[in-house]
N, C-alpha and C positions, 0 to 999 in steps of 0.2 A: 720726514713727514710728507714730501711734495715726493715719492720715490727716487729713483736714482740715476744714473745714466747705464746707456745699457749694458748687460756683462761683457760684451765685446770691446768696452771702453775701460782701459787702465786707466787704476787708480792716480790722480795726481795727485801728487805730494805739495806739502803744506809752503816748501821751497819753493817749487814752479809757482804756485799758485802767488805767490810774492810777486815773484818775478814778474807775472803777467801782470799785474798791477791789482788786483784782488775785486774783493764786493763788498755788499753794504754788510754792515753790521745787521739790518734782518735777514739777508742771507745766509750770511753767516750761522747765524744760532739756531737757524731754522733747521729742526731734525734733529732737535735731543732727544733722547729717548727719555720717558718722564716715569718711567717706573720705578726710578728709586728717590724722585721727588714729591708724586702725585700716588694716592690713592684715596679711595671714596670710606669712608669716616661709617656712614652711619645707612644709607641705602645705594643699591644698584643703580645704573644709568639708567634712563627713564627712557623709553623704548618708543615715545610718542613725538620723538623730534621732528622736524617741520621742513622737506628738505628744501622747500622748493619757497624760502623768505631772505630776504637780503636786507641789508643796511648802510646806507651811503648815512657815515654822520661827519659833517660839516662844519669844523669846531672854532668858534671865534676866539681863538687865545686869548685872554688877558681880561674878558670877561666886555660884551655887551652894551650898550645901555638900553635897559626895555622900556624905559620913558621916555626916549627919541625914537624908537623903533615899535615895538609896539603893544604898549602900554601908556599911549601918551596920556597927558591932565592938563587939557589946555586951557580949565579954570583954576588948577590951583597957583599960586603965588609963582611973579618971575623970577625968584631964585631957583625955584624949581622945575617950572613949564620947559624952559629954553625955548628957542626959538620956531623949530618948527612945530608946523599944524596938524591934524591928524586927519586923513580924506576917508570915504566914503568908497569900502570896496565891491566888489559885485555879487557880496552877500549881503543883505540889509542888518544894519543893526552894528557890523564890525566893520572899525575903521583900524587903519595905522597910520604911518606918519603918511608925510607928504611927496619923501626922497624914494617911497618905492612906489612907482605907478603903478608899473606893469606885474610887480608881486599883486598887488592890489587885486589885480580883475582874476587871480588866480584862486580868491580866497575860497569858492566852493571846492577846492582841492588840499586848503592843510585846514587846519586846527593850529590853534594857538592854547598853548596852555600860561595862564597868566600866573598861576598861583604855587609855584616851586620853591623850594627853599633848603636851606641847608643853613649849617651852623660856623663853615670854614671860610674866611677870609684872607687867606694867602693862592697866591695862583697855582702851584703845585701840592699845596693841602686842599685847596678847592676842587682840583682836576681831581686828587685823585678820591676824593670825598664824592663826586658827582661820577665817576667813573668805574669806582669798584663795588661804591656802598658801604664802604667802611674810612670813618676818621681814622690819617695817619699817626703815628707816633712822635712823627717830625713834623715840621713845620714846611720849612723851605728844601721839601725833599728834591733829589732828582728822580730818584725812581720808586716805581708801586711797591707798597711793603704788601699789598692785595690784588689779585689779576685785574685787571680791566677786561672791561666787557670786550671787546676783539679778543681775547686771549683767552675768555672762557667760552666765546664763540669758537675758538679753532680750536680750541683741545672738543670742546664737545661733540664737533661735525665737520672737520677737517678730513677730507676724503682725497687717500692719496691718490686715487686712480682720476681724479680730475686735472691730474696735471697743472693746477692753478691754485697758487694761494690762497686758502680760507680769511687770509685777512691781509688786506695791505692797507699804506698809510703812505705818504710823503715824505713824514718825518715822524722821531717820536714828539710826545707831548710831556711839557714839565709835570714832573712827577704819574708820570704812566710808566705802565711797562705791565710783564706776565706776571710779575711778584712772586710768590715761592713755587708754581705751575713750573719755572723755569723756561729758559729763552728760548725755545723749541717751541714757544707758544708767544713770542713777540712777533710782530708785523715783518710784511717784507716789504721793506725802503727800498726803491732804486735810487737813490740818491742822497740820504739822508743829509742831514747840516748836524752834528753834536751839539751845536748852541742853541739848538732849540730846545735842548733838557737843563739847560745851565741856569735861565731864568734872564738871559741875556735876552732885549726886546730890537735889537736894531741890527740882525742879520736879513737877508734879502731872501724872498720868499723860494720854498724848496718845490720845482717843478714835480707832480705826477706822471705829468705827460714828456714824451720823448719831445727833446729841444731841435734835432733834427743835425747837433753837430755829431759826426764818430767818432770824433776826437776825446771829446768830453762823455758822451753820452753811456752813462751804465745799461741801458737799457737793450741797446744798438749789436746785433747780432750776425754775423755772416750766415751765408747761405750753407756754409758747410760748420756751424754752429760754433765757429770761434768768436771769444765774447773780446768787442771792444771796452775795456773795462775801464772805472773808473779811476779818476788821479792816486796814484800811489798814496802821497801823501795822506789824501783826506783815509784811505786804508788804513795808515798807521796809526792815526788819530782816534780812529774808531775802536781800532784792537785795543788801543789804552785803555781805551773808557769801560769796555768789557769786567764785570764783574768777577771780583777775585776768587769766588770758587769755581768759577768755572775752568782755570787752570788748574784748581786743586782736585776735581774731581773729572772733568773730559780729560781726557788722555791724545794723545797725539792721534792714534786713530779717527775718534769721536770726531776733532774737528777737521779731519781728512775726509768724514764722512758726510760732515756736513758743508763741507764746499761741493763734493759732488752732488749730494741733494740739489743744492742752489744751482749748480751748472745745467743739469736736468730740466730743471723746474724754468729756467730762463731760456734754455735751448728749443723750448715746448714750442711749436708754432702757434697755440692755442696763446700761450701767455703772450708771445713777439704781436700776436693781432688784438688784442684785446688792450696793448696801450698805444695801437697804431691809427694816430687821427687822421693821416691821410684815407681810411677805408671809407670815410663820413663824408657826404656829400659839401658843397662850399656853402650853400643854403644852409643846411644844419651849422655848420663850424659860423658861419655867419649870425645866424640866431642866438648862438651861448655868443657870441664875443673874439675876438683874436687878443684874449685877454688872458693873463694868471689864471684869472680866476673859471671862464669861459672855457679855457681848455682843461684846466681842472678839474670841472665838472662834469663836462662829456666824457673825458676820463671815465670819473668815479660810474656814469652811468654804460660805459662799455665795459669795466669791470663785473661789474653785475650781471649784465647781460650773459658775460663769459663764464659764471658761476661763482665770482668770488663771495663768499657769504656777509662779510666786514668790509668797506673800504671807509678808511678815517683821514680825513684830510685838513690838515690846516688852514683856516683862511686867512690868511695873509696877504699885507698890501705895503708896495712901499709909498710911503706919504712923499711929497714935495719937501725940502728939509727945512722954509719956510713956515711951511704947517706943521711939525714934529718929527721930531727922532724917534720913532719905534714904527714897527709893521706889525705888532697885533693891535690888539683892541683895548689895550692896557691906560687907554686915557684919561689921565689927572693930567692938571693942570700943567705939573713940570716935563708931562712928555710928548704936549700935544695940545692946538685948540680944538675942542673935541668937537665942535660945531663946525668947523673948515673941514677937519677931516672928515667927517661923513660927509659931507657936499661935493668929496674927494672921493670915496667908495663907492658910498651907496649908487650914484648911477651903473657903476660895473657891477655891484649884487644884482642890482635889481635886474639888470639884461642876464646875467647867468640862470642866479637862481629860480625867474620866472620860466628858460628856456629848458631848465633839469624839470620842473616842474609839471608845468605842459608835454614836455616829453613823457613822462612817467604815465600821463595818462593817455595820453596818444597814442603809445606805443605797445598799451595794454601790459606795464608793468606795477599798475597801482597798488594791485592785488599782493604783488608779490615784493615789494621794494619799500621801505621806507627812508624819507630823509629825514633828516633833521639838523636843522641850523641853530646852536645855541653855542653857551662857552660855559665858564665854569663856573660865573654868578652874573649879576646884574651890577648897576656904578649905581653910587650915591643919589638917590631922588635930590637933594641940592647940591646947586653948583657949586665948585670952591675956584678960589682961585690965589694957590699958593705959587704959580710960577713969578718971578719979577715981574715981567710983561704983564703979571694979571689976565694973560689969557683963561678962559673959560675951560673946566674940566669937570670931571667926576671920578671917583675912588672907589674902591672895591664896595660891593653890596651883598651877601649871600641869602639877607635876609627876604630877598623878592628877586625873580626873574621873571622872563619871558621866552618860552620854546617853542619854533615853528617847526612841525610834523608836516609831513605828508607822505599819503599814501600809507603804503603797508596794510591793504587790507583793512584799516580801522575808519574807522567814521569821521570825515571831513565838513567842512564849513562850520566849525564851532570855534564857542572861546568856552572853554575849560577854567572856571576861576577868575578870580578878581582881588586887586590891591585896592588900597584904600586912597584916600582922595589923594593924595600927594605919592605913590605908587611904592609907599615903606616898607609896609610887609601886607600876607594877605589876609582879605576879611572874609572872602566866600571861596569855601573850597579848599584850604588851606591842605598841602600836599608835602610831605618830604620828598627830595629826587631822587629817593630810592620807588618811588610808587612808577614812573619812566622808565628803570630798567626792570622791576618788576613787569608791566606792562612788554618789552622788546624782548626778555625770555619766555615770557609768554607766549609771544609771536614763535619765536624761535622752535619751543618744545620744548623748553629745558626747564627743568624742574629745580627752582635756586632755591629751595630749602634744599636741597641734598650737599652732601659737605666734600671737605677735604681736608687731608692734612697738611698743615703748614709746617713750616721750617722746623720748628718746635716738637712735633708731633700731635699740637693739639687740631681736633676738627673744628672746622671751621666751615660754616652754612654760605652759600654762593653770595647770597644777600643776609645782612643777619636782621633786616626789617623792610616792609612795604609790600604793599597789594595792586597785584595791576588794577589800574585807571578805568571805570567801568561804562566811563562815559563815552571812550572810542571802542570799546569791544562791540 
């Protein structure tokens, strides 16, 4: 899919390629050929796709809270208010909380949409409910039984003559993946963690950016394209997890073919620059952060720059072990006081995310880029507090969120929707989250009534409900 290394370059075999210590599992499966998985059901590809639109989505695992963040009700009841206040940003009229200043003075730059919803409550029925458009069959899946939106972004517009992944990601996401499209349409991880599809919340966040050891580093390249690869072990670990037909149906070639893809496609000095933060001034790298998160960002935003159409990133934070056991956003009461830990993040969001932000429209990529910061529901408008300690938390919510956009061409400094006084569900505007990806294939060109066929052979419409959002077009 990313083409190949050049004919003067012998094949290396599936052995050596061990030997050397191997790549990620998005490497890897990158370059199946999908013609005896995929075909279009019901119309041709839609000929008006969009080439020149990107998507940095910035995904809080474990699901948010839009009633600290932004959707506060700092009149309704203190079971449910919590404790912080909601400030006054440099649009009249919308506020958020208090933990993000400098998002704050950026608000004639996103849109907030207050009024999303869905019907799943589990983090990987959530994800992939909020991700493909279609309720899973399972509950606590690990992967999409439906593509995710990266995945029907790179089959639709994945161009192998860019030399760069149509979609990359950090890590995968609980219950994401390509779904019956096949792995030849999953992301490319330079470093994946496998416990981040397991539903496991207290592994240590999976860098985008090059760490700067060669030891460790997958990403990390010689001058004469010999890849310092990554730990064998985590190699072996990854090939397990690999989906059982794809032994039954790749053949030894196939995945001969698809290591050279990846060697190619990594050996590209277009890809080697495009995750290389040193090219960034110290002022820039200053402004996002010398943070996870900070370099993460700039990352996803020289990804874009470089052509990639998708970049998906986890946001992840390790807490203090005082304040909680997990790195996403997964906060009840038994895994975190959810009020410590934001007082614990949010200052590093708020320096990243304001400095991707500002960049986007600084750098004259508004037009063309969107981000977006959400996760896969909203936490319980009241507080619980089932931990012993009686620490303070909140529990899964699907029935109300909060998603900060920006950019992408669409229409900035609004609030989209409204919850009702205690932020339950919504009372104006009331939106499924298929009307969001609705809306980004819009952007894209891609026409998600048209279908495919699934595992099964039955067709299956890209979305099988929702109208783009007509209030940012």
């Amino acid at each position: 899919m990313f083409g190949s290394l050049p004919r003067s370059t012998p094949p290396i075999s599936r052995r050596e390629w061990l030997r050397l210590g191997g790549l990620s599992l998005g490497a890897l499966t990158t370059g199946l050929d999908p013609a005896s998985r995929l075909l279009f059901a019901t119309e041709e590809r839609t000929p008006s796709t969009n080439n020149d639109f990107s998507v940095i989505l910035f995904w809080a695992n474990g699901g948010p809270s839009h009633i600290d963040l932004f959707d506060l009700k700092p009149n309704a009841p203190a079971e449910y208010a919590g404790p912080f206040r909601p400030i006054s940003t440099n649009v009249p009229g919308i506020e958020i909380t208090e933990c993000l200043p400098r998002v704050a003075q950026c608000a004639d730059k996103f849109t907030l949409l207050r009024s999303l919803h869905h019907q799943r409550a589990e983090h990987s029925g959530g994800t992939h409910r909020f991700l493909t458009g279609y309720s899973s069959r399972q509950a606590n899946l690990q992967d999409a039984e439906h593509p995710e939106l990266g995945a029907i972004v790179a089959e639709q517009l994945g161009d192998p003559s860019q030399g760069i992944p149509p979609f990359i990601a950090n890590t995968k996401l609980y219950g994401s993946g390509p779904g019956y499209l096949g792995p030849g349409f999953a992301p490319y991880m330079p470093t994946p963690n496998p416990l981040t599809s397991t539903g496991n919340n207290t592994y240590d966040p999976v860098p985008l950016y090059t760490t700067g050891d060669a030891a460790t580093d997958a990403l990390a390249i010689t001058s004469q394209g010999v890849l310092t690869l990554n730990r064998r072990t985590s190699l072996l670990r990854e090939l397990d997890t690999l989906p059982r037909w794809v032994d039954a149906t790749a053949s030894a070639t196939a995945v001969d073919r698809f290591q050279q893809q990846a060697f190619g496609m990594l050996a590209s000095r277009k890809t080697q620059e495009a995750f290389n933060l040193s090219r960034e001034t110290i002022e820039t790298r200053q402004r996002y952060g010398d943070s996870h998160w900070g370099k993460s960002l700039l990352t996803c935003r020289r990804l874009v720059e470089a052509g990639v159409r998708f970049v998906q990133c986890q946001a992840t934070f390790r807490l203090k072990p005082e304040t909680g056991r997990t790195c996403n956003w997964d906060d009840h009461s038994v895994n975190s006081d959810i009020f410590t830990a934001y007082r614990e993040k949010l200052p590093s969001l708020d320096q990243s995310m304001s400095a991707l932000i500002e960049d986007l429209f600084a750098r004259g990529l508004d037009q063309r880029v969107l981000f977006i910061f959400c996760g896969e529901f909203g936490r319980t408008p009241r507080i619980a507090y089932q931990d012993k300690s009686r620490r303070p938390g909140r529990d899964h919510w699907p029935r109300a969120m909060s998603v900060l956009l920006a950019g992408g061409g669409l229409k900035m400094g609004q609030v989209i929707g409204a919850t009702n006084s205690k932020a339950e569900e919504p009372v104006v505007r009331p939106m499924d989250s298929n009307c969001l990806l609705a809306t980004i294939y819009h952007r894209f060109g891609i026409d998600y009534h048209q279908s495919y066929l699934d595992n099964a052979g039955r067709p299956l419409p890209i979305l099988p409900s929702g109208e783009p959002i007509a209030e940012l077009l």
